[in-house]
N, C-alpha and C positions, 0 to 999 in steps of 0.2 A: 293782364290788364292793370294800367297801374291806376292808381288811388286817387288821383285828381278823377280821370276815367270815369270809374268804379261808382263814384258819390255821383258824379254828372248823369250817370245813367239812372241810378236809383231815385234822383229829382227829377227825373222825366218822366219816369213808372208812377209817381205820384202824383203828376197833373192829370195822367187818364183817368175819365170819370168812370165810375163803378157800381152798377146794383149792390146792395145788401141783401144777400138769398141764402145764402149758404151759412150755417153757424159751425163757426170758429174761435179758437182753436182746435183741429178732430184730435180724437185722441192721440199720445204718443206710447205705448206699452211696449214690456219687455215679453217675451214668451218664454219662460223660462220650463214649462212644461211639454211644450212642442222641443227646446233643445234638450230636455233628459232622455225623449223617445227616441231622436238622433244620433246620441253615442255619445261617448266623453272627449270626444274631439271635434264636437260641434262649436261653429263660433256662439259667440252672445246673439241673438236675435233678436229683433225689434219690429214695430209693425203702426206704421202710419195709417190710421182710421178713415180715411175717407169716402167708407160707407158708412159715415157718420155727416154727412153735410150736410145730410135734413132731407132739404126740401129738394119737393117731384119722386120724393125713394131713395134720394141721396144719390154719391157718387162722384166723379172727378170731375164731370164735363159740370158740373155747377160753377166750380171756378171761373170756367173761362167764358160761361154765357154772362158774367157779371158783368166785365169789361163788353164783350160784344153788345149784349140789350141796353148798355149806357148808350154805345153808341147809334144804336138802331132808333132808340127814342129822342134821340136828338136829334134825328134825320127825318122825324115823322112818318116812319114805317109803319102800316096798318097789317100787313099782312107777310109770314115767312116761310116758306118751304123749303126740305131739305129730305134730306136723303138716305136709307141705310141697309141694314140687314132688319127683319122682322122682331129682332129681340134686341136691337139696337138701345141702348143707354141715353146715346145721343137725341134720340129720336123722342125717348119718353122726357126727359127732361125739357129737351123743349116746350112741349106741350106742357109742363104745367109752368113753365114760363110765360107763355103768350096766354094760358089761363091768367095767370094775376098781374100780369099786367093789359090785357083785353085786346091779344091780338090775336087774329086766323091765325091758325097750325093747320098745315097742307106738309103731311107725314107720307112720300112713297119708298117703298119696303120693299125688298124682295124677301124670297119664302125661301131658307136655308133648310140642311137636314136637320131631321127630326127623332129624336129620342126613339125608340118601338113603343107605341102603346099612346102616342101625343096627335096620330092621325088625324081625327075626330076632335083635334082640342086645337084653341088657337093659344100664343103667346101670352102669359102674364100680361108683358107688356103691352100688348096691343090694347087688354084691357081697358088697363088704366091709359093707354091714350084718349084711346074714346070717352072714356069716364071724365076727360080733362078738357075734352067739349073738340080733341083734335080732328080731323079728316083723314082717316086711313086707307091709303091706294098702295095694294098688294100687288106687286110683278112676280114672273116665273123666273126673269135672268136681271144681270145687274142692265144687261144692255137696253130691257124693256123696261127696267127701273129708270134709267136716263131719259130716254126717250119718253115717259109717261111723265117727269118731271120737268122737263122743257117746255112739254105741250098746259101743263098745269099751270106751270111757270107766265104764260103767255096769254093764258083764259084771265087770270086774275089782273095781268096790267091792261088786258083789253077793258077788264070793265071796270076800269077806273080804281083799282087800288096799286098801293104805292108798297108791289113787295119786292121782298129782299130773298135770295138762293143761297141759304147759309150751305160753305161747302160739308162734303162727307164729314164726318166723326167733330163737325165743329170747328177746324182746322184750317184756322188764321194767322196772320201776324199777329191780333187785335186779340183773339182770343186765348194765345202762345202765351200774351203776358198775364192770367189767369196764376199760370204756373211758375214764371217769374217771382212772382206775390208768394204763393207756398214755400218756395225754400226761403223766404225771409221769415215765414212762419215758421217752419221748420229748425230755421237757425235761433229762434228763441225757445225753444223747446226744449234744446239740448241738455244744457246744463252740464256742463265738464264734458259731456259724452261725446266721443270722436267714432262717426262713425265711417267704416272705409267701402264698403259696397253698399249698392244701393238697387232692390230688387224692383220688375213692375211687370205689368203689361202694355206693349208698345204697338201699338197701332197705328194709328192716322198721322203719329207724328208729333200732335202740339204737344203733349205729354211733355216728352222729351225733349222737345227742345227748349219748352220753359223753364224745366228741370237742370241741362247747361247755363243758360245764363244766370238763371238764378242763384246756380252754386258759383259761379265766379264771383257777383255782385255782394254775395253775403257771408262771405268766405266760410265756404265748403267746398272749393277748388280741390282740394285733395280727395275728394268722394268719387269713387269709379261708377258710373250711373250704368245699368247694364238694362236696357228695354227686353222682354221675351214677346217674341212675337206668337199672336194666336190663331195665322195660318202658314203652312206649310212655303218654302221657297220666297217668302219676303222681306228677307233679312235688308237684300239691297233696293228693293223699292221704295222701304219704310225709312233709311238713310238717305236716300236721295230725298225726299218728302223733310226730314230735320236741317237737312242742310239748307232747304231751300227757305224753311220758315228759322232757320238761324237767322239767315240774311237778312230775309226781310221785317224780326220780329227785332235785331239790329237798328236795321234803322230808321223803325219806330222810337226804340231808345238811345238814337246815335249814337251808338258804340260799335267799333270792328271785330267783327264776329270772326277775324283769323287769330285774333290773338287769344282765345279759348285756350284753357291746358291740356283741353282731350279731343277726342273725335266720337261723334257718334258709336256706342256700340250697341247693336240690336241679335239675340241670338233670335233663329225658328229654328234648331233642332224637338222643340217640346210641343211642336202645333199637332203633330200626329197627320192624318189623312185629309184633314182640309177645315176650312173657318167653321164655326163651329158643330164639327164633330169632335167627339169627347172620346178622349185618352185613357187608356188605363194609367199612368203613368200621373195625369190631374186628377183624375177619380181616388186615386191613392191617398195623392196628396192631402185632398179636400178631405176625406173620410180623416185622416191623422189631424189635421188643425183642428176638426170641427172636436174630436175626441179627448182632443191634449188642453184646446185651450177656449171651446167654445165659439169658435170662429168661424163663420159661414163664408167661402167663397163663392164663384161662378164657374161655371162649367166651360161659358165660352172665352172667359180672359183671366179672371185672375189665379184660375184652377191651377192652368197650364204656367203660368207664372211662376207660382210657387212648386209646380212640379220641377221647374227649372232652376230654383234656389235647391230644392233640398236634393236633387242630385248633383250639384255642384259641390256638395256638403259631404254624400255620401264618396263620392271618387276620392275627397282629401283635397281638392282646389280650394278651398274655406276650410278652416281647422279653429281653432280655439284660440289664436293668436288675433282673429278677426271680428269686429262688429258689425253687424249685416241690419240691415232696415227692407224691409219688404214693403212699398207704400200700396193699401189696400183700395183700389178706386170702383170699388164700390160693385153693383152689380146684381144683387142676390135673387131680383123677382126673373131674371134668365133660368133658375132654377125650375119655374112651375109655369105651369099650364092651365088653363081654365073650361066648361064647355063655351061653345061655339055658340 
């Protein structure tokens, strides 16, 4: 992308209008205690905080409800519904969204596996949805989670309100540029530091794809962005889903999304047996962060994540020649369970 490009695009990301939710800058720290437990050929490690954004519990999907709820209230949106898994990030964050700014939250969830011993208990999050004044409708499958969302979806425009079906995990053009925004955050952060990988958890997509353009626009072009997916066999799903909000989060910022210097890359070798069931391989991981540096991850994204960094570490793929960024989004109340 060249520099005429590059500036035109970045003056476009700046007329979208944006909530103020999230407090930033999140941390940017080194781990230099997680890389002595790794061996003396570990790279330098780094770790972007944001389970540090604050507000709803924190987390990454704040970014991108910024840009989205700017535009939802200029549209005179009274009411939003959306959709997920039971311990969804996505889902809690809405709801304390539409809590302060004073709109319905209509949250349908399906019920994923559960920990031994969590039977009798529902989701942290679910908690605090409700606690956040949201409407929580529990499915058995994703398909009875659609179908109870459509029909919700259509109770509330019959009786006269003006809502909005924010898709799965938040994942828009509109909300893609959330992340856009971060790596320019990111890129003032550095300070001399060049860093060449770049760890996550990749899901629904906008993630990642805000995380491409953003590294073109703010030159971190040379950063290999590497998404871990957190279920099994969706390496090529969750690529199809980036490429598609490339396109379109493009030409939101009229810039052509073929001249990128990389492609999508998503691994699921780390998901284990399916979304969120938990690994030994993240259970490892999580018990060493938490040990060496203080760091609480999640069990259903960012665990596996970093299970997926530091065995890249431990095979010798990353060695000491490298500086690795693990961005943390957030996550932690997936961790607990409350009674019923």
């Amino acid at each position: 992308m060249n520099k005429e490009n590059r500036q035109a695009a970045i003056k476009n990301l700046e007329k979208f209008p944006r909530l103020a939710l999230g407090f930033y800058p999140t941390p940017l720290e080194e781990m230099p205690r997680l890389r002595e437990a790794l061996g003396r050929n570990c790279p330098r490690l780094f770790i972007k905080r944001d389970d540090f954004t604050g507000f709803g519990g924190g987390g990454n999907k704040i970014r991108k409800q910024e840009f989205l709820f700017a535009q939802l209230l200029a549209e005179g949106i009274e009411a939003v519904i959306t959709t997920g898994g039971e311990r969804s990030n996505h889902a809690r964050t809405t709801a304390a969204v539409c809590a302060k700014l004073g709109l319905k939250c209509v949250l349908v969830l399906d019920r994923k596996p559960r920990p031994n011993g969590t039977e009798n208990l529902k989701p942290a999050a679910n908690f605090i949805e409700e606690l956040l004044g949201a409407e929580v409708h529990l499915a058995d499958s994703i398909e009875e989670r659609r179908k109870k969302a459509a029909e919700l979806f259509e109770n509330l425009r019959a009786s006269g309100s003006k809502v909005y079906q924010i898709p799965l995990g938040g994942a828009s053009a509109l909300s893609t540029l959330g992340f856009v925004s971060a790596m320019k955050e990111l890129a003032g952060q550095m300070q001399g530091r060049q860093f060449d990988h770049l760890f996550f958890s990749s899901s629904t997509a906008g993630t990642q794809a805000g995380m491409m353009i953003g590294a073109e626009l703010f030159g971190l072009e040379k950063l290999r962005i590497v998404g871990v997916a957190p279920e099994p066999a969706a390496g090529a799903e969750i690529t199809a889903e980036i490429e598609r909000l490339l396109k379109e989060t493009g030409e939101l910022l009229k810039i052509e999304i073929d001249h990128l210097s990389s492609n999508p890359e998503v691994v699921d070798e780390y998901a284990g047996s399916g979304y969120c069931v938990e690994t030994e391989k993240a259970r490892r991981a999580s018990d060493l962060l938490a040990r060496t540096e203080g760091i609480i991850l999640d069990p259903v994204y960012t665990a596996k994540a970093m299970a997926g960094l530091i065995e890249q570490i431990e095979k010798g793929r990353l060695n000491r020649k490298n500086n690795v960024l693990f961005w943390h989004t957030g996550g932690q109340l997936t961790q607990f369970y409350v009674p019923m």
